[in-house]
Structure formats: C-alpha cells, structure tokens
Steps between C-alpha positions, in 0.01 A plus 500: 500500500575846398603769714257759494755739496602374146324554197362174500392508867390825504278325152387173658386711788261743266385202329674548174371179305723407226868549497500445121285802401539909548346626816450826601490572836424886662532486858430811670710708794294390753562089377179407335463377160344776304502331180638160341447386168668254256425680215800760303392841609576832345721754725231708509289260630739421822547865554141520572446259700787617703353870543137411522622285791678805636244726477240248685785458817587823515128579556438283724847532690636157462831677368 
C-alpha cells in the first residue's frame, strides 16, 4: 500500500480508479475534492474550477 503522502497514496486515498487512464484531480485549500474527472480538460476549464472554488470558501470563510 501506497503512502498517502505519494502520488499514488495520496490517489488510492481520493479514490482515483484506474491507474491506466488520465485523471484529473482539483483538491481544494481546505483538502476536499472539488472536482475529479477522467476526462482531458481544457486549461480554461481547471482554472475555473479552481476560482469558482475560491470564490465559494472565501465566502464562506473556509480559507
């Protein structure tokens, strides 16, 4: 078993599914998993996630 301080621990414990395929994983500042997907995403796409996710913590002071 994988340390979940590695990449593959800290995977295994997020429930990444398959090794074999992409996964995209957001996890937030505060730890949670704001967004996981095993599909190719646009840059775009990531960088809203990231400040939408922002936005909602900072509002509701989980930063």
């Amino acid at each position: 078993m994988s340390s979940p301080t590695t990449a593959p621990g800290v995977a295994a414990a997020y429930g990444v599914p398959d090794k074999q395929k992409i996964t995209i994983a957001i996890i937030g500042k505060d730890g949670n998993l704001d967004y996981q997907t095993n599909q190719v995403l646009n840059a775009n796409r990531v960088r809203d996630v990231v400040q939408n996710s922002y936005a909602v913590q900072a509002t509701t002071g989980r930063l």
